[in-house]
Biopython code that builds the backbone (N, CA, C, O; Angstrom):
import numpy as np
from Bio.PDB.StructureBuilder import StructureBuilder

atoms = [
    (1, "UNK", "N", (55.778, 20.198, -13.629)),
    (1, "UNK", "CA", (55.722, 21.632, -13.849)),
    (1, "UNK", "C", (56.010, 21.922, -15.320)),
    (1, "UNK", "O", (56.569, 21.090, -16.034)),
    (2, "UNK", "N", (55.534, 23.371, -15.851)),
    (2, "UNK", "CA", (55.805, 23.136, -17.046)),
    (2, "UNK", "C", (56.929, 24.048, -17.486)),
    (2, "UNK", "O", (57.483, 24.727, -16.621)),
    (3, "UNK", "N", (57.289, 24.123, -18.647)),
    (3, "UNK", "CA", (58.250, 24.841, -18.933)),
    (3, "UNK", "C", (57.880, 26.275, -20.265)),
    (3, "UNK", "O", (58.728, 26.788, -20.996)),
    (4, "UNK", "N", (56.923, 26.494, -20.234)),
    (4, "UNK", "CA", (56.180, 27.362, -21.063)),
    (4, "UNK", "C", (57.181, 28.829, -20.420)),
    (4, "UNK", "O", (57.407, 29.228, -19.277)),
    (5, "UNK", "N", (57.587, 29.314, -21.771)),
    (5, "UNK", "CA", (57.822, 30.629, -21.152)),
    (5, "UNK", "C", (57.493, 31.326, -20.786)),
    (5, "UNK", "O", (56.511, 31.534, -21.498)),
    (6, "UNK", "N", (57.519, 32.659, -19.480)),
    (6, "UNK", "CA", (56.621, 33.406, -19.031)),
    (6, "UNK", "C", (57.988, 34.889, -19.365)),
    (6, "UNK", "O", (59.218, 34.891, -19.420)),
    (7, "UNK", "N", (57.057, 35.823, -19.495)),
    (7, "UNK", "CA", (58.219, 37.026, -18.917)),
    (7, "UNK", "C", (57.539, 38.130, -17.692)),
    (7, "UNK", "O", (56.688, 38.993, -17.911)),
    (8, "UNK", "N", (58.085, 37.861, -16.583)),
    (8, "UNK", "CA", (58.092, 38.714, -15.461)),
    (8, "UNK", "C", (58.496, 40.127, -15.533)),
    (8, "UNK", "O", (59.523, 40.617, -16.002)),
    (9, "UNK", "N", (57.230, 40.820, -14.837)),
    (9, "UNK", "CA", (57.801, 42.251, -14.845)),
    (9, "UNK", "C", (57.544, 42.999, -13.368)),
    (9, "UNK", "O", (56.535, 43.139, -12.677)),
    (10, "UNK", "N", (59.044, 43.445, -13.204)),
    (10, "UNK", "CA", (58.985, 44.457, -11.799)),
    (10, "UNK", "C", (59.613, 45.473, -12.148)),
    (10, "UNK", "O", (60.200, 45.560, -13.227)),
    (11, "UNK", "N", (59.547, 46.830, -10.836)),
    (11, "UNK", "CA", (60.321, 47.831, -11.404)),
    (11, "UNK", "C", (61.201, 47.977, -9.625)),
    (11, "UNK", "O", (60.886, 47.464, -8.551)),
    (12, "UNK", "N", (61.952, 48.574, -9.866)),
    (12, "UNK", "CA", (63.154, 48.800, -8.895)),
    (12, "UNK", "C", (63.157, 50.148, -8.502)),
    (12, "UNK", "O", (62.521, 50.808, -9.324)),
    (13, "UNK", "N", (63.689, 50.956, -7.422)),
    (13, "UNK", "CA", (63.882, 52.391, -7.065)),
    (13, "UNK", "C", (64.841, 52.710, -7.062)),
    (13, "UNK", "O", (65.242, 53.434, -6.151)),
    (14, "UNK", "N", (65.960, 52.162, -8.474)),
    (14, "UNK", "CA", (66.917, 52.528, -9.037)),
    (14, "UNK", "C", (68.034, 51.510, -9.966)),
    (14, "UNK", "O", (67.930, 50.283, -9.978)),
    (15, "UNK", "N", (68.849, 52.093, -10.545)),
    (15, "UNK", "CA", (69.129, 50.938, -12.007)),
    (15, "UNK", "C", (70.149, 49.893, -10.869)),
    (15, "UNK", "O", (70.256, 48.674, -11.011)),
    (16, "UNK", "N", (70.768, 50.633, -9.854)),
    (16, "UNK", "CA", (71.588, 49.348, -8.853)),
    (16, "UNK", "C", (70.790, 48.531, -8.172)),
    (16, "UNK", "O", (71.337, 47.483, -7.830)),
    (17, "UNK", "N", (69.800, 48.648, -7.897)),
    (17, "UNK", "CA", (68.811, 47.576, -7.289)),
    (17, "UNK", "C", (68.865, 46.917, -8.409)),
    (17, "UNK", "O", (69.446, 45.833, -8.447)),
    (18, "UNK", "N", (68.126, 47.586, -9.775)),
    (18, "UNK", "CA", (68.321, 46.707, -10.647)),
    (18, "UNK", "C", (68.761, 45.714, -11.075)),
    (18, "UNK", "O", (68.182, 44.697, -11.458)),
    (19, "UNK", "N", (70.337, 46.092, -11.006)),
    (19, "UNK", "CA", (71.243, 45.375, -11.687)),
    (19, "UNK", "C", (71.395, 43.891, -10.547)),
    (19, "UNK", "O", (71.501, 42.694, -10.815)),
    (20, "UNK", "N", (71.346, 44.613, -9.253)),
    (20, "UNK", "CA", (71.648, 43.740, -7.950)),
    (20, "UNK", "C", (70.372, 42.196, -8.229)),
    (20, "UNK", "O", (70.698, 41.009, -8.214)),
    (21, "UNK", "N", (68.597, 42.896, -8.513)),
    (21, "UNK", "CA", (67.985, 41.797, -9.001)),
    (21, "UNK", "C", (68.167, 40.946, -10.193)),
    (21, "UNK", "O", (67.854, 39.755, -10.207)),
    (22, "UNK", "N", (68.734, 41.649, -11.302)),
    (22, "UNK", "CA", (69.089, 40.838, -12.431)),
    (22, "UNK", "C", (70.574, 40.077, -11.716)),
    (22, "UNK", "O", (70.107, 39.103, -11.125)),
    (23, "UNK", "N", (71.506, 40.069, -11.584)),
    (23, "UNK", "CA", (72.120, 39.608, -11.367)),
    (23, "UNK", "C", (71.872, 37.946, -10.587)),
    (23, "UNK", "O", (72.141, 36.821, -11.008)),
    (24, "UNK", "N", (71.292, 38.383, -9.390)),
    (24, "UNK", "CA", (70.922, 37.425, -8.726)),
    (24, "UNK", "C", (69.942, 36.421, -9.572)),
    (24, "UNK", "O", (70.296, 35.248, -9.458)),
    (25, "UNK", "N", (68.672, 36.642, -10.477)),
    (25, "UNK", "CA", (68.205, 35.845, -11.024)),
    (25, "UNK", "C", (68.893, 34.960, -12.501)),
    (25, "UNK", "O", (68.590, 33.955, -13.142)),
    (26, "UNK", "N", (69.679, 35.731, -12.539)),
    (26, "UNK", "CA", (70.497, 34.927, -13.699)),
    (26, "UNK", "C", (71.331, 33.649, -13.372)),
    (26, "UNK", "O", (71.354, 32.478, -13.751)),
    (27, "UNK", "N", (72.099, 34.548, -12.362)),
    (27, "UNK", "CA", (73.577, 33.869, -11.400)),
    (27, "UNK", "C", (72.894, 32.459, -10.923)),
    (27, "UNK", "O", (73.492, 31.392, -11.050)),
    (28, "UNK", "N", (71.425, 32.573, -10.295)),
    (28, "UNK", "CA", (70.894, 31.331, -9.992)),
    (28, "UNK", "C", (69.987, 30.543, -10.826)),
    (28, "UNK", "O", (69.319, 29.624, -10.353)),
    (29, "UNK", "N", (69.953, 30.857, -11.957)),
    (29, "UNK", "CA", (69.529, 29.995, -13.121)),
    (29, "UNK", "C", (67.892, 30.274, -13.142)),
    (29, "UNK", "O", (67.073, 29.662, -13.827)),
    (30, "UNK", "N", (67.602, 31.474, -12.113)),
    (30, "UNK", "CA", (65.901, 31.848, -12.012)),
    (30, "UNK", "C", (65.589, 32.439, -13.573)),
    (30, "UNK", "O", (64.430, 32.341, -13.977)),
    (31, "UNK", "N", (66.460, 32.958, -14.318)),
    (31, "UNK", "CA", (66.157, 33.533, -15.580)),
    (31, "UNK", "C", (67.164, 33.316, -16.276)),
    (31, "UNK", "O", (68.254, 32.891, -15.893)),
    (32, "UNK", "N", (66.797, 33.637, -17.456)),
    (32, "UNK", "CA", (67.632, 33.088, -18.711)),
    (32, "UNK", "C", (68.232, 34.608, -19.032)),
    (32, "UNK", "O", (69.414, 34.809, -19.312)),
    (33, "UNK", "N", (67.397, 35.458, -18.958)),
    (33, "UNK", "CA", (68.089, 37.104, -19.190)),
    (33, "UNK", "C", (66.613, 37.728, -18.558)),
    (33, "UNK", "O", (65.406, 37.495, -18.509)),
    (34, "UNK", "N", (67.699, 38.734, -18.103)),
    (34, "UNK", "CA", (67.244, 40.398, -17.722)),
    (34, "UNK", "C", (67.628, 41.711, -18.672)),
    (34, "UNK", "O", (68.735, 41.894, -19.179)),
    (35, "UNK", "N", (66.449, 42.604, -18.807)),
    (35, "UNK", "CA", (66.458, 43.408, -19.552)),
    (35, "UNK", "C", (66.042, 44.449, -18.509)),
    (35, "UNK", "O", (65.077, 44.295, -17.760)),
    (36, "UNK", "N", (66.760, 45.408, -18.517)),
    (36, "UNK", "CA", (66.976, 46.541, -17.163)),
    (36, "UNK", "C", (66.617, 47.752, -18.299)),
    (36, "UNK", "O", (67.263, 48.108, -19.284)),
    (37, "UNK", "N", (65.566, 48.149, -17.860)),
    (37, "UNK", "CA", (65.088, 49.452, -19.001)),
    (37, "UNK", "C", (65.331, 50.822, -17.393)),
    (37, "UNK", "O", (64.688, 50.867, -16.344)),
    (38, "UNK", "N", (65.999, 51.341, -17.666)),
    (38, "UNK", "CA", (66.185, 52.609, -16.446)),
    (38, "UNK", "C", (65.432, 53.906, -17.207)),
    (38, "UNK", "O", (65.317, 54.115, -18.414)),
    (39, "UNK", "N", (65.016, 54.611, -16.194)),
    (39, "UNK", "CA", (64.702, 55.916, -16.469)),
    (39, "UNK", "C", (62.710, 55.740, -16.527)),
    (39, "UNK", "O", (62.031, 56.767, -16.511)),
    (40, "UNK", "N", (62.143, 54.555, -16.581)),
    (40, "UNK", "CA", (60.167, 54.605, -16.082)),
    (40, "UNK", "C", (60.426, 55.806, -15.390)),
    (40, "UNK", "O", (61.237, 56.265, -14.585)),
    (41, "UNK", "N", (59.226, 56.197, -16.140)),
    (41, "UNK", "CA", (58.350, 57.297, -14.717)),
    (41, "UNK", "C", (56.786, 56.174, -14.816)),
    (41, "UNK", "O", (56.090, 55.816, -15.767)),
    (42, "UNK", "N", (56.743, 55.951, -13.598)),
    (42, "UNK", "CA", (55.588, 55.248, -12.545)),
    (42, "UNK", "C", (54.697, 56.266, -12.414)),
    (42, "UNK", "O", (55.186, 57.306, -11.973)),
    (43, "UNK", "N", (53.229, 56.282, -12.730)),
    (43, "UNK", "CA", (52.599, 57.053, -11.871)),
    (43, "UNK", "C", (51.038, 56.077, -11.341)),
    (43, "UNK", "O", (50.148, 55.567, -12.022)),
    (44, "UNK", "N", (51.214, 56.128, -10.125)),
    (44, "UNK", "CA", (50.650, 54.697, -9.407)),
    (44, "UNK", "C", (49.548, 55.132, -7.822)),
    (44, "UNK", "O", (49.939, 56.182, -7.312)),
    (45, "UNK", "N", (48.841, 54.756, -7.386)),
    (45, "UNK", "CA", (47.656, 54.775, -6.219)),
    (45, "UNK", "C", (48.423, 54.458, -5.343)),
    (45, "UNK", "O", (48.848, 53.349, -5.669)),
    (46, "UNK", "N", (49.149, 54.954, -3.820)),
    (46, "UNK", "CA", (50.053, 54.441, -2.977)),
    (46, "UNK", "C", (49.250, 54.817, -1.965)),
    (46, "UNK", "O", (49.219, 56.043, -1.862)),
    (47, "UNK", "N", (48.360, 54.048, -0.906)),
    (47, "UNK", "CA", (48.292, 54.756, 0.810)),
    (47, "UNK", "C", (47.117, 55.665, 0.084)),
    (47, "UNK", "O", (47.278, 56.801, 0.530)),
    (48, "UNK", "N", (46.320, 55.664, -0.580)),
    (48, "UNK", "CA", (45.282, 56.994, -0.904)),
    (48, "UNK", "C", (45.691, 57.841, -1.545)),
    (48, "UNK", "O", (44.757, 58.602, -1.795)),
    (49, "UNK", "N", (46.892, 58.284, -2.127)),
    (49, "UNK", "CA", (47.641, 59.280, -2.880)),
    (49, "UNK", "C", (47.917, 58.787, -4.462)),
    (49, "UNK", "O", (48.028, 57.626, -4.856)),
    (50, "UNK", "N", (47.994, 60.004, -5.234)),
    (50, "UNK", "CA", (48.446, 59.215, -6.477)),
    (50, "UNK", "C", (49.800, 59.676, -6.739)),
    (50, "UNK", "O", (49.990, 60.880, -6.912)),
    (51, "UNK", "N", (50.852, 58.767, -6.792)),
    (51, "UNK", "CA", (52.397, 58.907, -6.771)),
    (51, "UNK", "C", (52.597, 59.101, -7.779)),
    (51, "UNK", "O", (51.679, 58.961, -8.587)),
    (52, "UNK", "N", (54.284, 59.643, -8.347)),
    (52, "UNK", "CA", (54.639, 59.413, -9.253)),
    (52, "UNK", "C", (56.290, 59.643, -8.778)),
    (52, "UNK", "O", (56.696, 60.219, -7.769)),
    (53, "UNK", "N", (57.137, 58.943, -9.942)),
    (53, "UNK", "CA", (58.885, 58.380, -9.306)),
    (53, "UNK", "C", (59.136, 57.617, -10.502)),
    (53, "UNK", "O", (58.359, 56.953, -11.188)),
    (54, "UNK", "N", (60.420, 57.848, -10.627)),
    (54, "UNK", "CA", (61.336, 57.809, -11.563)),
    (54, "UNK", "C", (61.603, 56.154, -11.196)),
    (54, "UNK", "O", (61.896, 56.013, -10.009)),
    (55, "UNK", "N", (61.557, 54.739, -12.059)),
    (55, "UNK", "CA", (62.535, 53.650, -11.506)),
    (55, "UNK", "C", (62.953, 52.993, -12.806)),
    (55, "UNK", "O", (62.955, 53.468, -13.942)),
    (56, "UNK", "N", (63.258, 51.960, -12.440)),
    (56, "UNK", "CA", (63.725, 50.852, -12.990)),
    (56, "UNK", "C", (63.152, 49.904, -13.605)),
    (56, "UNK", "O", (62.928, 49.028, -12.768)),
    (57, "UNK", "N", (62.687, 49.506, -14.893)),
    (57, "UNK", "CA", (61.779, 48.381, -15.212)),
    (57, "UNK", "C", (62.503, 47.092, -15.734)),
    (57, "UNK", "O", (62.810, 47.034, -16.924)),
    (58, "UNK", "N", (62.859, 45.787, -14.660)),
    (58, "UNK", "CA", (63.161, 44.481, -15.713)),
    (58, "UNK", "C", (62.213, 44.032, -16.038)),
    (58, "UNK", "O", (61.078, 44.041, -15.562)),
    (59, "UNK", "N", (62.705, 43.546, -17.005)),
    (59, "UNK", "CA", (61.977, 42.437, -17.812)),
    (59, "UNK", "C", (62.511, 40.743, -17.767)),
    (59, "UNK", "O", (63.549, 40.508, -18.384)),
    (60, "UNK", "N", (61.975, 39.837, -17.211)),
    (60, "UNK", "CA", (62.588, 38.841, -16.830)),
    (60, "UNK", "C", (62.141, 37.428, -17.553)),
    (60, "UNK", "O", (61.119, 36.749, -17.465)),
    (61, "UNK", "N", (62.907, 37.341, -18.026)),
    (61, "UNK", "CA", (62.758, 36.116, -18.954)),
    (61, "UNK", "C", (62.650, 34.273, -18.491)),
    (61, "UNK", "O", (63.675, 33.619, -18.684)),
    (62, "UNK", "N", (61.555, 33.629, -17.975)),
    (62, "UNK", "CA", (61.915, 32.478, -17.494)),
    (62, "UNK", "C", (61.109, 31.579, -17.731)),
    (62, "UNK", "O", (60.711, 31.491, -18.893)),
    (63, "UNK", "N", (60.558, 30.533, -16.628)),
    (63, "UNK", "CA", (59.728, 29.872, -17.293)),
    (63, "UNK", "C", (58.770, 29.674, -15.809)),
    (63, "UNK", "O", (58.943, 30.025, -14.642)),
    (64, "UNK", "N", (57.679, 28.916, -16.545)),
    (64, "UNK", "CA", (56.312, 28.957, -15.136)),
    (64, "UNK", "C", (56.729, 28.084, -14.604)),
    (64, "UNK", "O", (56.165, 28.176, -13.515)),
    (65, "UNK", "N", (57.491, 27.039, -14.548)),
    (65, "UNK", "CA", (57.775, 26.243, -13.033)),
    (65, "UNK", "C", (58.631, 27.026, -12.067)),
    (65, "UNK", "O", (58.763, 26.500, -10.962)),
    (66, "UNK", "N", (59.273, 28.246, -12.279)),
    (66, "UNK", "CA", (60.329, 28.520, -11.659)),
    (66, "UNK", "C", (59.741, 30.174, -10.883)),
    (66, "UNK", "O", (60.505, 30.893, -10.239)),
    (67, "UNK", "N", (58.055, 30.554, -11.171)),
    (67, "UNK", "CA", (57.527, 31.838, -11.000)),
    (67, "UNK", "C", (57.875, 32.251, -9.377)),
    (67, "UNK", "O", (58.430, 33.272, -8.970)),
    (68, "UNK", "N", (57.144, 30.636, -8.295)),
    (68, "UNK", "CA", (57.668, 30.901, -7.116)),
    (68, "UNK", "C", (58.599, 31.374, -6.628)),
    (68, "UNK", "O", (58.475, 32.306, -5.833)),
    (69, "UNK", "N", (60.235, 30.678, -7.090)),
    (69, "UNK", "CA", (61.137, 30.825, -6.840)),
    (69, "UNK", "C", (61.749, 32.495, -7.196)),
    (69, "UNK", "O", (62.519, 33.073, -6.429)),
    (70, "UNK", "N", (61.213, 33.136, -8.564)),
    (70, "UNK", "CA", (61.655, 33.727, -8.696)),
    (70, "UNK", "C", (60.886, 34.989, -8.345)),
    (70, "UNK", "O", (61.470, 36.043, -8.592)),
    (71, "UNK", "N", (59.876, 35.046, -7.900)),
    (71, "UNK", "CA", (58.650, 36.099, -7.165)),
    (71, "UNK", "C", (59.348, 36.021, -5.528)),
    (71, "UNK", "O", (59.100, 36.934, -4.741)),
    (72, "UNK", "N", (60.079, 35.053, -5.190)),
    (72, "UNK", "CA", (60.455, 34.836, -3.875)),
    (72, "UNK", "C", (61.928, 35.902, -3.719)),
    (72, "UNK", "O", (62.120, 36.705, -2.805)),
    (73, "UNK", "N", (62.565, 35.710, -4.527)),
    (73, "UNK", "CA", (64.075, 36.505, -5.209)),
    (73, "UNK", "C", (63.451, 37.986, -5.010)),
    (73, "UNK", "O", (63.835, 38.625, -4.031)),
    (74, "UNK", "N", (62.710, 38.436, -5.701)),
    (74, "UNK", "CA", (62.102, 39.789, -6.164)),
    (74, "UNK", "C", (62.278, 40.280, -4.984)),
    (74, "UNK", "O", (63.185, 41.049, -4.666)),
    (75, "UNK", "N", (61.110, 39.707, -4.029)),
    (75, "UNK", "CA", (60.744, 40.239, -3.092)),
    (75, "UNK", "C", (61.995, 40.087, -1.777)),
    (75, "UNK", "O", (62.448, 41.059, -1.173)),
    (76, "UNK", "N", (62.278, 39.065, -1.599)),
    (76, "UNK", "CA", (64.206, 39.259, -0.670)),
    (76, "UNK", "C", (64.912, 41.003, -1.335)),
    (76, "UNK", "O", (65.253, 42.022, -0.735)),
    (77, "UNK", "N", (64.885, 40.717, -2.467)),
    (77, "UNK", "CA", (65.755, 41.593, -3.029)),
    (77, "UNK", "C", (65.100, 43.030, -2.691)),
    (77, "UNK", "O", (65.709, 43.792, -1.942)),
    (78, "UNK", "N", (63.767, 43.422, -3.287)),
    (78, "UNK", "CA", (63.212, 44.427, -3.328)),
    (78, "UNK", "C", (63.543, 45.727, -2.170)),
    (78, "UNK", "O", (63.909, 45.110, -1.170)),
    (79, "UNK", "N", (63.569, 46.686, -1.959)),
    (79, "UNK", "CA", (63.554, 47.698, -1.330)),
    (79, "UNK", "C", (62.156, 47.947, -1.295)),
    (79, "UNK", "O", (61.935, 48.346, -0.152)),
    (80, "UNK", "N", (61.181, 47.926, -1.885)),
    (80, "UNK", "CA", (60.067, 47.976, -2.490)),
    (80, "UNK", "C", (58.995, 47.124, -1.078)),
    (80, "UNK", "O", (59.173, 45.983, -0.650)),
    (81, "UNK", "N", (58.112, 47.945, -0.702)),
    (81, "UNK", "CA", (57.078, 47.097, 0.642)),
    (81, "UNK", "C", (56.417, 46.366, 0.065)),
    (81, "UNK", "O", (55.965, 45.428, 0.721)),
    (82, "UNK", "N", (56.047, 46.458, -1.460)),
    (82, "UNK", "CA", (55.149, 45.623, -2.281)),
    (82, "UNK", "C", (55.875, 45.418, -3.572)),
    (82, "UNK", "O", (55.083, 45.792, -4.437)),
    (83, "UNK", "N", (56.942, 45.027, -4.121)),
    (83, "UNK", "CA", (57.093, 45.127, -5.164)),
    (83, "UNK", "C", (56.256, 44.403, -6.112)),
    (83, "UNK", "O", (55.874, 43.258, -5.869)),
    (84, "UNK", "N", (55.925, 45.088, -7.293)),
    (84, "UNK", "CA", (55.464, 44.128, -8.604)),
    (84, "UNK", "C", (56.051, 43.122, -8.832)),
    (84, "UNK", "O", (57.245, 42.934, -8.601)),
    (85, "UNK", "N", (55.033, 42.094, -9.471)),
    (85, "UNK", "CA", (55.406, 40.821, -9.876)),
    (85, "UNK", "C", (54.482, 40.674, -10.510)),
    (85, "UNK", "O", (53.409, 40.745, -9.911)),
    (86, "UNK", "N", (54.462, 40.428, -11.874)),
    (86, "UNK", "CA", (53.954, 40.183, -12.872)),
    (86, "UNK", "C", (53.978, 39.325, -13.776)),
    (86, "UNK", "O", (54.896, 39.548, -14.565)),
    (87, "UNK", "N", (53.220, 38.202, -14.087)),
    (87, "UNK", "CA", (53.786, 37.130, -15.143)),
    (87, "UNK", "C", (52.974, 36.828, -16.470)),
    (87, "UNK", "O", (51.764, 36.619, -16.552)),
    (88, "UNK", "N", (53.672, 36.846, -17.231)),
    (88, "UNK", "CA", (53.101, 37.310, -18.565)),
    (88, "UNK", "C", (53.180, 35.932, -19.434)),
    (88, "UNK", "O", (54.339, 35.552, -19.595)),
    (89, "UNK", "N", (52.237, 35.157, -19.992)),
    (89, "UNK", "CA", (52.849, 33.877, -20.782)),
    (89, "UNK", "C", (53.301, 34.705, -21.921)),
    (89, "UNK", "O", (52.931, 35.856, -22.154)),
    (90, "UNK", "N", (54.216, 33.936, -22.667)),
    (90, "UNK", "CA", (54.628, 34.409, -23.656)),
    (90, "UNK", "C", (54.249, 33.103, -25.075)),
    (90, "UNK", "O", (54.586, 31.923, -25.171)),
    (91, "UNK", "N", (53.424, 33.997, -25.998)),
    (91, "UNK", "CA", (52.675, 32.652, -26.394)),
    (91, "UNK", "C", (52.684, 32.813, -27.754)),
    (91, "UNK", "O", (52.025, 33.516, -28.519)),
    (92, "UNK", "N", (54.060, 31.574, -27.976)),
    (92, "UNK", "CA", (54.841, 31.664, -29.171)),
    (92, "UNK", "C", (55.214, 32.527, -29.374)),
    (92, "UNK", "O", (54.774, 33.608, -28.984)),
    (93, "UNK", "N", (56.509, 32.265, -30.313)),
    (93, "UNK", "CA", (57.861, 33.180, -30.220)),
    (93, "UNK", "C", (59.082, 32.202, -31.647)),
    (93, "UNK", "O", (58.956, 31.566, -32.693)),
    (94, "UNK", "N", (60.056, 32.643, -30.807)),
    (94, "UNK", "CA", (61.054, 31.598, -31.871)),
    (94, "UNK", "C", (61.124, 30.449, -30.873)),
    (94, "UNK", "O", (61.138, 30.642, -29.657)),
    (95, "UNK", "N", (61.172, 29.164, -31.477)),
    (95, "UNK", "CA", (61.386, 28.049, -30.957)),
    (95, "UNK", "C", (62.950, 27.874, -30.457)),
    (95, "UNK", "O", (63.238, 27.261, -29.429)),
    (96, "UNK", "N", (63.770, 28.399, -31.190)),
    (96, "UNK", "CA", (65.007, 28.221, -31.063)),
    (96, "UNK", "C", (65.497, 29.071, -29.588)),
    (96, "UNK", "O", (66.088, 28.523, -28.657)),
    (97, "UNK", "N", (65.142, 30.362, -29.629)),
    (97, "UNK", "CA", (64.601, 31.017, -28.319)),
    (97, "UNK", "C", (64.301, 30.644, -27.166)),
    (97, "UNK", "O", (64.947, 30.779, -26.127)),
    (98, "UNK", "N", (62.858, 29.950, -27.416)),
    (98, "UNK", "CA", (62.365, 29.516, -26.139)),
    (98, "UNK", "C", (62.559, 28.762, -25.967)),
    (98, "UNK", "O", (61.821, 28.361, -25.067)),
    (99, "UNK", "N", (63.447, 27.816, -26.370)),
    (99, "UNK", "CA", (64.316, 26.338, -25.955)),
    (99, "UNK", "C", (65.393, 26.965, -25.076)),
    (99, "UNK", "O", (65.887, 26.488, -24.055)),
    (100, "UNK", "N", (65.633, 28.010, -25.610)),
    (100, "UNK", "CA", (66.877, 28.168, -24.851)),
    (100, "UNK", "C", (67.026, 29.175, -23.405)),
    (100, "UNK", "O", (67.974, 29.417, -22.658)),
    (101, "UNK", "N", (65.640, 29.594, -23.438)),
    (101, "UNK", "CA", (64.914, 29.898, -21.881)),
    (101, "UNK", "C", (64.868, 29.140, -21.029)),
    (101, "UNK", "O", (65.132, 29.502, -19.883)),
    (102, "UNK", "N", (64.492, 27.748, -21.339)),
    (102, "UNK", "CA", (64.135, 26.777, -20.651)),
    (102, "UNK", "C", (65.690, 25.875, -20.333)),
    (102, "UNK", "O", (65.820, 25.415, -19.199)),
    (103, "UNK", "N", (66.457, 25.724, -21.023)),
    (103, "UNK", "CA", (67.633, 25.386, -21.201)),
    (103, "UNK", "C", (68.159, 26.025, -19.840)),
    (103, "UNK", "O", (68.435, 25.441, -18.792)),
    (104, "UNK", "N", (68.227, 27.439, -20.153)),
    (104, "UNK", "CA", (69.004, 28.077, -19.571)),
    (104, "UNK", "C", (68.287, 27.956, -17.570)),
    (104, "UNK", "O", (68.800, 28.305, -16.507)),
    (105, "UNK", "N", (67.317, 27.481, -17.815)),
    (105, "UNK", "CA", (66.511, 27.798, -16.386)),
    (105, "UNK", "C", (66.518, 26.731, -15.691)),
    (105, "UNK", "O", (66.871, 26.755, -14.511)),
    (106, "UNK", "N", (66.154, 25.687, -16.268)),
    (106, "UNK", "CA", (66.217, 24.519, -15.331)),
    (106, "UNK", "C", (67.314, 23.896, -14.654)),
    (106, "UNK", "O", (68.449, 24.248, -14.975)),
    (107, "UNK", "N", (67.151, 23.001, -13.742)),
    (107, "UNK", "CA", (68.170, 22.739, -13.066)),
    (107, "UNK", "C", (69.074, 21.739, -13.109)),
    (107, "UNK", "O", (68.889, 20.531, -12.968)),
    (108, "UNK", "N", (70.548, 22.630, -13.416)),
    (108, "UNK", "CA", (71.553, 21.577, -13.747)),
    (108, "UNK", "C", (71.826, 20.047, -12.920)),
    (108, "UNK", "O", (72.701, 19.278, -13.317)),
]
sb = StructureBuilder()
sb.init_structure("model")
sb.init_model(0)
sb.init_chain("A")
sb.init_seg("    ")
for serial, (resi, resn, name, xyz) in enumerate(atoms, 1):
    if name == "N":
        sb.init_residue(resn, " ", resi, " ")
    sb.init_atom(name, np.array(xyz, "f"), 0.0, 1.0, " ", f" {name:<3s}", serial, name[0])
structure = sb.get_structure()
């Protein structure tokens, strides 16, 4: 598997879900950091309707061997019937950085 950094993006239906998903992906070595941006307004296609709602956006810092595991987290965690999951390569950066994504992610 590789260790290329990716950054994951979901949003939450509030900054304590939030914090409750960052927590958990850190605590288990699924991410290296979470960045909890509160206050998105979403406006999104739900059931035939076009929504709109106030949430939560992390930003999740990890790497592509670990996407399963941590798309698996999201969704346990989520309140959300579909939550987003999004994975973004991140392509190049600081080396010193993304060593330490990978550092931080893999398993002790």
């Amino acid at each position: 598997m590789t260790t290329e950094a990716v950054l994951v993006l979901t949003t939450c239906g509030d900054a304590a879900e939030g914090e409750r998903i960052a927590e958990r992906l850190v605590g288990s070595r699924l991410a290296a950091c979470v960045n909890r941006i509160d206050g998105v307004v979403s406006t999104y296609r739900w059931e035939g309707a076009i929504e709109r709602g106030r949430e939560c956006l992390l930003v999740i810092k990890t790497i592509a061997s670990r996407l399963p595991e941590v798309e698996r987290a999201i969704k346990e965690s989520s309140s959300y019937e579909l939550p987003e999951v999004l994975a973004i390569p991140a392509h190049g950066g600081s080396a010193e950085y993304l060593g330490w994504i990978a550092a931080s992610v893999e398993a002790s």
